[in-house]
Backbone as CSV, one residue per row, in Angstrom:
resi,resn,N_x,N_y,N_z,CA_x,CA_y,CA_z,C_x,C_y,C_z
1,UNK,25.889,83.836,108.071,26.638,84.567,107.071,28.070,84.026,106.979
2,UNK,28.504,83.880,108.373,30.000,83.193,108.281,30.144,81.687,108.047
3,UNK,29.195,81.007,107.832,29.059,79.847,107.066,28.805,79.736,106.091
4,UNK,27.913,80.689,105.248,28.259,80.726,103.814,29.362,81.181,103.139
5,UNK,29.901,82.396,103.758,31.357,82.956,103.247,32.352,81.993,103.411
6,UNK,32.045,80.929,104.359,33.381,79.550,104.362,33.064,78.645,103.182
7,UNK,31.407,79.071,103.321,31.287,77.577,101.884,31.998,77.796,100.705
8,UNK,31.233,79.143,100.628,32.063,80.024,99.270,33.102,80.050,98.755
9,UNK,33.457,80.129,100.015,35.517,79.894,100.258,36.221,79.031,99.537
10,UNK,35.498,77.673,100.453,35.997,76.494,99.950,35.560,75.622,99.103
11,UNK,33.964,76.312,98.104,33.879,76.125,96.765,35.445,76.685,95.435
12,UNK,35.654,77.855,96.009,36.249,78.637,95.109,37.534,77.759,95.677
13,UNK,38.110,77.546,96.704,39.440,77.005,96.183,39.585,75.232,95.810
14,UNK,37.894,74.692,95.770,38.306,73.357,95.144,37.779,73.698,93.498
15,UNK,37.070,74.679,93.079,37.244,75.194,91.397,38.564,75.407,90.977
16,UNK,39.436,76.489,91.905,41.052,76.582,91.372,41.506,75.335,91.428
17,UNK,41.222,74.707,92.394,42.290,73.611,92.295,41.519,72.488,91.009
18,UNK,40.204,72.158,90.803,39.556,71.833,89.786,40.938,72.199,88.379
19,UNK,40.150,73.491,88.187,40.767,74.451,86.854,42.367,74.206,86.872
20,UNK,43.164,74.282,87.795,44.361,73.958,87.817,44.961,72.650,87.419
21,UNK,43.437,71.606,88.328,44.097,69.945,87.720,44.063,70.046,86.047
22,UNK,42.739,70.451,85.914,42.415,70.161,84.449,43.623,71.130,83.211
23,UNK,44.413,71.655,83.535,44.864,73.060,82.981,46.669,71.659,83.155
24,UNK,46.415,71.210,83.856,48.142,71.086,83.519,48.168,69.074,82.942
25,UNK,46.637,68.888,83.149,46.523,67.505,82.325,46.354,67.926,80.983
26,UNK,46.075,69.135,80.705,45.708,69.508,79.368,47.364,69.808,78.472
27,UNK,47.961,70.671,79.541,49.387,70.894,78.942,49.849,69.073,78.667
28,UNK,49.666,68.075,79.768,50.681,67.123,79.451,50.106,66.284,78.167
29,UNK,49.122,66.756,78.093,47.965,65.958,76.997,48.988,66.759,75.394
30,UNK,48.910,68.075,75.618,49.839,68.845,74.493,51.089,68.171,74.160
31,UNK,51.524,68.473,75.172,53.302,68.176,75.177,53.234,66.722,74.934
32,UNK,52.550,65.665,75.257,52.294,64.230,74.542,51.732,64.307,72.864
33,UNK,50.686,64.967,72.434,50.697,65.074,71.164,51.607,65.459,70.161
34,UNK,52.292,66.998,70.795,53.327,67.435,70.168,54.713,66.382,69.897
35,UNK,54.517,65.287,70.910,55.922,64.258,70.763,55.674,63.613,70.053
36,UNK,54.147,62.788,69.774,53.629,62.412,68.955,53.838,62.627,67.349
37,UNK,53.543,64.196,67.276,53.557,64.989,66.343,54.628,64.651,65.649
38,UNK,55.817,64.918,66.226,57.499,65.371,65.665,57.216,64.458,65.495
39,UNK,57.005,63.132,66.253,57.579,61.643,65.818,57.193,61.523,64.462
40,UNK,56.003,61.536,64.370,55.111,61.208,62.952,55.825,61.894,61.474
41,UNK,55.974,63.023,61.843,56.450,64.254,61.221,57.977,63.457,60.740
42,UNK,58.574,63.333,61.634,60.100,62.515,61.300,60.058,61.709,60.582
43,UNK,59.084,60.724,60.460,58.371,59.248,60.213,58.471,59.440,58.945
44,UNK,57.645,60.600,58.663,57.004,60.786,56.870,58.024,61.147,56.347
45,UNK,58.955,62.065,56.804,60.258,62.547,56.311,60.909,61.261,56.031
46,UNK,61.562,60.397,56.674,62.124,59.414,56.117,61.464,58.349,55.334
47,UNK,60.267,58.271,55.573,60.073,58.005,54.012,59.978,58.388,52.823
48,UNK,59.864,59.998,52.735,59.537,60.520,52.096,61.284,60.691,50.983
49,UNK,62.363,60.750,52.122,63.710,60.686,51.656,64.143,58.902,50.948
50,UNK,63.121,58.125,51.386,63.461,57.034,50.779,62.709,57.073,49.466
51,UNK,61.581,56.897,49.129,60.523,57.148,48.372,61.093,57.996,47.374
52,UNK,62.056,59.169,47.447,62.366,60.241,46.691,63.703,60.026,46.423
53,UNK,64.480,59.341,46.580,65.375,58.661,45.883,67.037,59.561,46.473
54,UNK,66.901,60.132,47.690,67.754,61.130,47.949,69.107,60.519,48.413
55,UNK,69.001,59.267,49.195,69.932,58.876,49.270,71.022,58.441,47.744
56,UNK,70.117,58.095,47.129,71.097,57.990,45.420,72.009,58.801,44.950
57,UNK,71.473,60.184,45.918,72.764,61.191,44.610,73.071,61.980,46.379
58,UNK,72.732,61.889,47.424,73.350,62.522,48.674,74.212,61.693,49.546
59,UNK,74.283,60.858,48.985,74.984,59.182,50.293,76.655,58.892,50.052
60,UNK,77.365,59.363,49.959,78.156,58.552,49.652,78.283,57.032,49.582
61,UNK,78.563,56.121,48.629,78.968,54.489,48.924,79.798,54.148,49.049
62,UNK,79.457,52.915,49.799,80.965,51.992,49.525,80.645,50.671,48.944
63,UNK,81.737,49.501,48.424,81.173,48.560,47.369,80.818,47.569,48.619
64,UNK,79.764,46.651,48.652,79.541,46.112,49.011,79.445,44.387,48.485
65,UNK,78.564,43.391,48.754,78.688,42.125,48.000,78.014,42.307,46.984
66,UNK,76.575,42.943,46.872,76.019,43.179,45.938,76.164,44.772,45.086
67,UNK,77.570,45.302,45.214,77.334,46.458,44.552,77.516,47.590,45.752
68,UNK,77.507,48.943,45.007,77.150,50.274,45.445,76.294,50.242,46.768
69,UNK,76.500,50.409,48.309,75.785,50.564,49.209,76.013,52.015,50.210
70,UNK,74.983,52.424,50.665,74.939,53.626,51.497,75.695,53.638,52.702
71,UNK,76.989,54.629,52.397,78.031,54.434,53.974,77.022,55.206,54.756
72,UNK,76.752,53.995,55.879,75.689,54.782,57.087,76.526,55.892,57.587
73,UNK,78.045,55.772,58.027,78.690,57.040,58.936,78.703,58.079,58.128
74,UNK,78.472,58.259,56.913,78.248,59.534,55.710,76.915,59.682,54.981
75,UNK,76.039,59.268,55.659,74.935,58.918,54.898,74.031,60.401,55.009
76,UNK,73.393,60.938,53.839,73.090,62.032,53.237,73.934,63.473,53.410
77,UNK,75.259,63.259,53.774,76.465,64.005,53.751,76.828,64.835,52.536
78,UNK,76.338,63.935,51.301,76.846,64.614,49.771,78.244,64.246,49.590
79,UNK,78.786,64.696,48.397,79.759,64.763,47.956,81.263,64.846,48.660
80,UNK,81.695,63.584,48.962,82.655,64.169,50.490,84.208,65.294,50.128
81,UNK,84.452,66.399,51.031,84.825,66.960,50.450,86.771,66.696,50.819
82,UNK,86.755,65.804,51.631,87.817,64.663,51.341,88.479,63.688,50.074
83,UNK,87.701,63.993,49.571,87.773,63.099,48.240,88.147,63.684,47.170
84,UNK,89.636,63.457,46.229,89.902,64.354,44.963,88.691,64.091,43.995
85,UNK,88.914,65.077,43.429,87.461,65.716,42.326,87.879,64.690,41.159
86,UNK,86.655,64.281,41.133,86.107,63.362,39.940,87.258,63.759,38.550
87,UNK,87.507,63.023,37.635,87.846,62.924,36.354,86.568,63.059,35.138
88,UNK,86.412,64.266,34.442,85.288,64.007,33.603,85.408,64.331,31.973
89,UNK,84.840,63.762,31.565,86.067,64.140,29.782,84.557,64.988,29.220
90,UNK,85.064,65.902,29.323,83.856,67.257,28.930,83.522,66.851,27.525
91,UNK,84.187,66.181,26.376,83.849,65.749,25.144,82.582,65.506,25.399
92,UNK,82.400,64.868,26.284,80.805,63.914,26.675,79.761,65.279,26.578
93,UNK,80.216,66.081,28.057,79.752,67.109,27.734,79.046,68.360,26.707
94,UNK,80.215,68.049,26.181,79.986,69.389,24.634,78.962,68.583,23.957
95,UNK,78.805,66.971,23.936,77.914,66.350,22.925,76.131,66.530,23.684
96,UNK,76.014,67.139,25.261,75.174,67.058,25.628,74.707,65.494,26.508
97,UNK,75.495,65.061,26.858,75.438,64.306,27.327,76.146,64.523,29.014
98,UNK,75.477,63.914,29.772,75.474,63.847,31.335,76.303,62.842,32.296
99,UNK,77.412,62.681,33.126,77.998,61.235,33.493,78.191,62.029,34.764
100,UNK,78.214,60.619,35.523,77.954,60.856,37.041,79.753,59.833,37.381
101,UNK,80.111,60.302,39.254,81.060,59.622,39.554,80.278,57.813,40.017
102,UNK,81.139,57.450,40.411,81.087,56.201,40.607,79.821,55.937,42.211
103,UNK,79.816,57.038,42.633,78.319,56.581,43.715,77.508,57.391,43.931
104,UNK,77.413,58.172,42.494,76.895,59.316,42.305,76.297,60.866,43.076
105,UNK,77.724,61.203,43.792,77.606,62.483,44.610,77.918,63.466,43.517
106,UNK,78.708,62.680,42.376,79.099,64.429,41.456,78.903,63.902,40.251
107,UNK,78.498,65.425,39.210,77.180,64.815,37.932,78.514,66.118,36.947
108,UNK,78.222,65.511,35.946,79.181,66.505,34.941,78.030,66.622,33.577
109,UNK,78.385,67.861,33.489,77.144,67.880,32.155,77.688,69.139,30.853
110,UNK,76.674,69.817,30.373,76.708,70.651,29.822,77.367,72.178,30.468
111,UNK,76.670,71.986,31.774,76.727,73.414,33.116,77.948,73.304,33.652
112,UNK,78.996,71.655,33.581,79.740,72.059,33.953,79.912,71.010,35.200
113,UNK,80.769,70.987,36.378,80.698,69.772,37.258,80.028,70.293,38.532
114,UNK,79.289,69.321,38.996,78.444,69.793,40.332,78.321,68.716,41.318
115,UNK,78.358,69.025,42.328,78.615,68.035,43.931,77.001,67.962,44.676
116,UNK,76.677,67.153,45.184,75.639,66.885,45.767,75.592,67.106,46.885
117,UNK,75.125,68.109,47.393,74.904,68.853,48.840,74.622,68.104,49.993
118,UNK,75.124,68.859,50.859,75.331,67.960,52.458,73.734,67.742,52.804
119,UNK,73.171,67.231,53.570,71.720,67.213,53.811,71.670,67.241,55.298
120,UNK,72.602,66.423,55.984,72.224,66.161,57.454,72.291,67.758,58.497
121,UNK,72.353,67.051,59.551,71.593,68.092,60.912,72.950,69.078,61.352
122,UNK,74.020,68.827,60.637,75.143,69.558,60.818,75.045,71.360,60.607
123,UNK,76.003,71.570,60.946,76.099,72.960,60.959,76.194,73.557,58.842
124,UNK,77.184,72.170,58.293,77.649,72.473,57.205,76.088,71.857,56.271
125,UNK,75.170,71.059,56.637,74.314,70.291,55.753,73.030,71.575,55.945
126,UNK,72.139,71.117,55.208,70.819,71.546,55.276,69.951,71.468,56.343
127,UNK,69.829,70.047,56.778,68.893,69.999,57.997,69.008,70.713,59.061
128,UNK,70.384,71.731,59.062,70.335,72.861,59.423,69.660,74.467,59.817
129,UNK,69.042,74.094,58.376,68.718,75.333,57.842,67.366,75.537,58.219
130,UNK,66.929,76.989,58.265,65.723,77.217,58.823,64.376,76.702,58.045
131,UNK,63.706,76.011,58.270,62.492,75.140,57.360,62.233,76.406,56.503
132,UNK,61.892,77.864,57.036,61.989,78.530,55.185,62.283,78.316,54.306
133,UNK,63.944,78.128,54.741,65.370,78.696,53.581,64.547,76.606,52.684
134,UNK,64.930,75.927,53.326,64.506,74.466,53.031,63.465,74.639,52.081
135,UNK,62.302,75.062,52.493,60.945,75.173,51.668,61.758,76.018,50.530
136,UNK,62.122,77.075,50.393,62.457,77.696,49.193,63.765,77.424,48.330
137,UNK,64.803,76.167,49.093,65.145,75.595,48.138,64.497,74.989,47.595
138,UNK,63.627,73.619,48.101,62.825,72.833,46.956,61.608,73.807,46.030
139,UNK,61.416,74.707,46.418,59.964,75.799,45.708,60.829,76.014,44.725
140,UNK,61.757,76.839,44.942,62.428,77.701,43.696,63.459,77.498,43.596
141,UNK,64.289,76.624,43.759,65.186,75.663,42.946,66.917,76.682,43.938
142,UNK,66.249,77.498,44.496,67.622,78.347,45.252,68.967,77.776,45.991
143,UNK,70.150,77.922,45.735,70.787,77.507,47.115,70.780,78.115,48.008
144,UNK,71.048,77.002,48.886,70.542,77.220,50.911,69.325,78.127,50.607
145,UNK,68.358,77.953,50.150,66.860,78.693,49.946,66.683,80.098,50.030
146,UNK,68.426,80.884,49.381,68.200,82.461,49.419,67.618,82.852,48.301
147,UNK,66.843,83.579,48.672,66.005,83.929,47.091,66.894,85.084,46.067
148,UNK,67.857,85.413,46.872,68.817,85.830,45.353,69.973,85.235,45.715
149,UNK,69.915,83.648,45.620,70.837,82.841,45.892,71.340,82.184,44.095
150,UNK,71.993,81.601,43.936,72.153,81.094,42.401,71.378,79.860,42.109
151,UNK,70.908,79.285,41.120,70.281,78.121,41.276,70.823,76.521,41.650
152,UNK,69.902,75.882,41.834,70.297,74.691,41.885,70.664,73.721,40.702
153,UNK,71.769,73.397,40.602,71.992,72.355,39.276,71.794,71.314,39.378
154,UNK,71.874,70.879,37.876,71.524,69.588,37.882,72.467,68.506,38.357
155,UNK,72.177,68.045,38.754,70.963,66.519,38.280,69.576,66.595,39.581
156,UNK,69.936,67.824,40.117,69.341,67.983,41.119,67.372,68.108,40.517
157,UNK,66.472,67.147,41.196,65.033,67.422,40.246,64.569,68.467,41.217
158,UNK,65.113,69.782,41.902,64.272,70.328,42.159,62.632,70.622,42.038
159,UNK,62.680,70.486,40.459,61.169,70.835,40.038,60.718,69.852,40.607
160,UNK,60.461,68.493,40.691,59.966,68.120,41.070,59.321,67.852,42.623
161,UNK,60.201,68.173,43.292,59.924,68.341,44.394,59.508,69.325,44.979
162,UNK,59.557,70.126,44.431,58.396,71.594,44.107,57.046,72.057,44.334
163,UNK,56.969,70.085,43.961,55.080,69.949,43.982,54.589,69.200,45.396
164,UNK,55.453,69.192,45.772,55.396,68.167,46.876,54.485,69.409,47.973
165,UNK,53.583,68.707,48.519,53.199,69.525,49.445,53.561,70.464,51.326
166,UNK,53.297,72.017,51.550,54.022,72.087,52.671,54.164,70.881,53.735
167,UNK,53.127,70.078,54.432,53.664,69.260,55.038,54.478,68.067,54.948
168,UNK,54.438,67.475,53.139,55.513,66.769,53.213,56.756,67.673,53.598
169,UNK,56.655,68.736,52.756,58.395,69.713,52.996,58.766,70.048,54.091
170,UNK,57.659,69.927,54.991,58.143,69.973,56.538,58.508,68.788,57.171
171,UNK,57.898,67.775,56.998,58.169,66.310,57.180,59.978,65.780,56.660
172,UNK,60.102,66.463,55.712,61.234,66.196,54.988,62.267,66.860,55.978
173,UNK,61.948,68.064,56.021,63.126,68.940,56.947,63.197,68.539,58.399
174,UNK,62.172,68.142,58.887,62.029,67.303,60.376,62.770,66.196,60.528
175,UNK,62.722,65.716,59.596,63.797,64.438,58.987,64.935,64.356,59.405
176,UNK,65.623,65.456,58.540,66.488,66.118,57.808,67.659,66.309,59.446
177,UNK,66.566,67.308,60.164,66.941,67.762,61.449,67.323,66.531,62.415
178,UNK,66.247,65.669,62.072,67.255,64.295,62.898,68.007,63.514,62.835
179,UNK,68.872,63.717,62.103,69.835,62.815,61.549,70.912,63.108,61.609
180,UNK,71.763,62.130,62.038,73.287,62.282,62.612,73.846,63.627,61.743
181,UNK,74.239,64.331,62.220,75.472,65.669,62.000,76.489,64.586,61.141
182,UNK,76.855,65.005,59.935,78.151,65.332,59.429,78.830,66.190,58.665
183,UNK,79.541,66.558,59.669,80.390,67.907,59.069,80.915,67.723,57.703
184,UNK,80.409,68.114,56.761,81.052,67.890,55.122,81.014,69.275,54.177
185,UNK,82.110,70.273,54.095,81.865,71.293,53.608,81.905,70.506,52.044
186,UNK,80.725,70.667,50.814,80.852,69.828,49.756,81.620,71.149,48.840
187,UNK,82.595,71.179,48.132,83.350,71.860,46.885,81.972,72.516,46.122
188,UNK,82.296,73.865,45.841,81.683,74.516,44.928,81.581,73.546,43.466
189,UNK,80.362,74.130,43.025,80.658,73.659,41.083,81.766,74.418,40.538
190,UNK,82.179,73.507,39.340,83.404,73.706,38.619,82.810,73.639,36.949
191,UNK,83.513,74.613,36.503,83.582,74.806,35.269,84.774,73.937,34.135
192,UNK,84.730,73.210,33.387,85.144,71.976,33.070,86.685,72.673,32.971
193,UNK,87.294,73.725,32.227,88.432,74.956,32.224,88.966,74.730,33.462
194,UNK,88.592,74.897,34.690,89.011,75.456,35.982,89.386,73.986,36.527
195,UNK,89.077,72.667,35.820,89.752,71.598,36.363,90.813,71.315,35.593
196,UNK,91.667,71.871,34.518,92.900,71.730,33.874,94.343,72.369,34.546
């Protein structure tokens, strides 16, 4: 009897220890996919920010040999808010017509003048923001994605990116989240009046 109750014994503590090996190769097996995961996830996001043309109207430039290039130390920063406010001759405007600044962070139109929002991992940018608020800026066109927030202006294609599916929009904000912090509070829109 006291040789089976030892076998027993020491069946049951090489099963725990079994169940235990297998239980924390399984976690490192997780925690390896999940790194996996983000990585991939990050991956699609930046392409998905190249592909979608975001650096064009979020980057500040500087001139380069060939032209207009993306300042990497401000890069998807928006509209820097260092910088005096654009010159825009609203005539253009009143005719319905649209003109952008010179590296296109700020768009002047019909609505009036508007700055191109911070994007990066900063406190002041988006990649900030909780992947909700994110998803329901691009869904419903909201700023910082409050749903009784005011809308997004143009030149901004919200709509279009609208259609984009949840995991690109998560891919995007994963992105978003990794990318150098820069602090850039961007200037409210202006009403063409309120720049005289």
């Amino acid at each position: 009897m006291r040789k089976t109750i030892s076998i027993l014994s020491s069946f049951t503590i090489i099963l725990l220890a079994a169940i235990s090996a297998c239980n924390t190769g399984s976690n490192k097996t997780q925690s390896a996919a999940t790194a996996v995961s983000k990585d991939s996830l990050i991956k699609r996001g930046a392409y998905l920010v190249t592909i979608g043309g975001c650096d064009d109207c979020h980057s500040p430039k500087k001139m380069g040999p060939m032209g207009p290039e993306v300042d990497p130390e401000l890069r998807l920063s928006g509209f820097p808010a260092s910088r005096p406010l654009p010159k825009f001759d609203s005539n253009f405007a009143k005719k319905g017509l649209m003109m952008m600044n010179e590296d296109g962070t700020a768009a002047a139109g019909p609505w009036g003048i508007s700055f191109t929002g911070n994007l990066t991992s900063d406190a002041t940018g988006a990649g900030s923001w909780p992947v909700e608020n994110f998803v329901t800026a691009l869904r419903k066109g909201k700023l910082k994605g409050h749903q009784g927030g005011r809308d997004l202006l143009p030149p901004m294609p919200w709509q279009n990116y609208s259609q984009m599916t949840d995991d690109d929009l998560r891919a995007l904000h994963a992105f978003l989240q990794s990318t150098k912090p820069v602090e850039n509070i961007v200037p409210a829109p202006k009403q063409f009046a309120d720049l005289k």
